[in-house]
C-alpha positions, 0 to 999 in steps of 0.5 A: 170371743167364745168357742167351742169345746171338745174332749179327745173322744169329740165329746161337747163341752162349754163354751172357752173364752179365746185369748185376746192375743191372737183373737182380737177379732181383726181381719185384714183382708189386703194382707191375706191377700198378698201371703196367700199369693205369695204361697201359691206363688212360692209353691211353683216349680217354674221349670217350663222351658222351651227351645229357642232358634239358639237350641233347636236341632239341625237347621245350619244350612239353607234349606233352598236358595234365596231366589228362583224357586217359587216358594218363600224365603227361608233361612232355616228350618229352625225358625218358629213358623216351620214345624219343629222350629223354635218357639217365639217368646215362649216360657223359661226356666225361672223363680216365682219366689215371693219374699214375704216380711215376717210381720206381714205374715204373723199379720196374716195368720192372725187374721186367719186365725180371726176369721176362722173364729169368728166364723165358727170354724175353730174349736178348742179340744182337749190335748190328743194322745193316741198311743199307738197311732189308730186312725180310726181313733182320729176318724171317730172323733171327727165324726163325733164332731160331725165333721167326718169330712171336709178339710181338716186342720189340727194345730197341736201344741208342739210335734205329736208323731203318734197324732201325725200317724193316725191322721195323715191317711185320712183325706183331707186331715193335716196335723201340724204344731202350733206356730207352723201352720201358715195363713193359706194352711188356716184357710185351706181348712174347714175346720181348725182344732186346736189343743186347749194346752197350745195357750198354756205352753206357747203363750200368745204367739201366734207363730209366724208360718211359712210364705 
């Protein structure tokens, strides 16, 4: 599987060859399906609460008595049918956690990584060193690509503070290292910019990312 190539400067270069390991070209839908889940899932808060008949306020005495007044039984004014009452069934405080096994999710950002590639939205470019930290240098180079905008992923081999620096105020750009992007962090972007170095110092793993 073949992509392209570009300097630091976003200048074009020949085509690279992609490892075999993660690039074997196979995409498991099913298995996309379930992280990305599960990473939408884990990212709730599950803090919605209501107030049941047990916590609404007041409501310890009957507001009339049962017969004789004309108006329907009523037994307290913390029932769900008065306004201000309780709420019937309504949300609590709860966990949306999904555990994901590791394998599926190496299995996941293969297969994200797969479909990038193989959709022409992954390129190779040359290891990043903006020292000092420029955003503009970062933002040059995206529009020489021709990506100025859109969502952006750069997948650094190892952590470049310098290269976070200079990215993270543009809109729409993430940096992170290279086996710590997850499956949904692949797909969330347009583009995929990995530093052509990230093979020679990590070798074939694919890292394993969070779910």
């Amino acid at each position: 599987m073949k992509v392209a190539t570009y300097s630091s400067d976003g200048t074009a270069g020949a085509e690279r060859v992609l490892p075999e390991t993660p690039f074997d070209g196979v995409v498991n839908e099913d298995v996309l399906h379930q992280v990305v889940t599960a990473v939408l899932a884990n990212r709730r808060q599950g803090t919605a609460s209501t107030k049941t008949r047990s916590t609404v306020r007041g409501g310890s005495r009957k507001p009339w008595r049962q017969k004789g007044t004309g108006r329907a039984r009523a037994g307290s004014i913390r029932s769900a049918l008065w306004r201000g009452g309780s709420v019937v069934f309504g949300p609590q405080p709860r966990s949306y956690r999904v555990r994901v096994p590791r394998r599926i999710r190496r299995l996941a950002i293969r297969s994200a990584l797969n479909t990038r590639a193989m959709n022409g939205d992954l390129a190779l470019i040359e290891p990043l060193d903006f020292d000092p930290p420029k955003t503009r240098r970062v933002a040059a180079l995206l529009a020489s690509i021709g990506r100025g905008s859109g969502n952006i992923l750069f997948l650094t081999a190892g952590h470049k503070p310098d290269v976070h620096l200079s990215a993270r105020n543009l809109p729409g750009v993430r940096v992170l290292p290279w086996g710590e992007a997850s499956a949904y962090d692949i797909l969330w972007s347009d583009l995929v910019l990995v530093e052509s170095s990230v093979f020679d110092a990590v070798g074939d793993s694919a890292g394993e990312g969070d779910a």
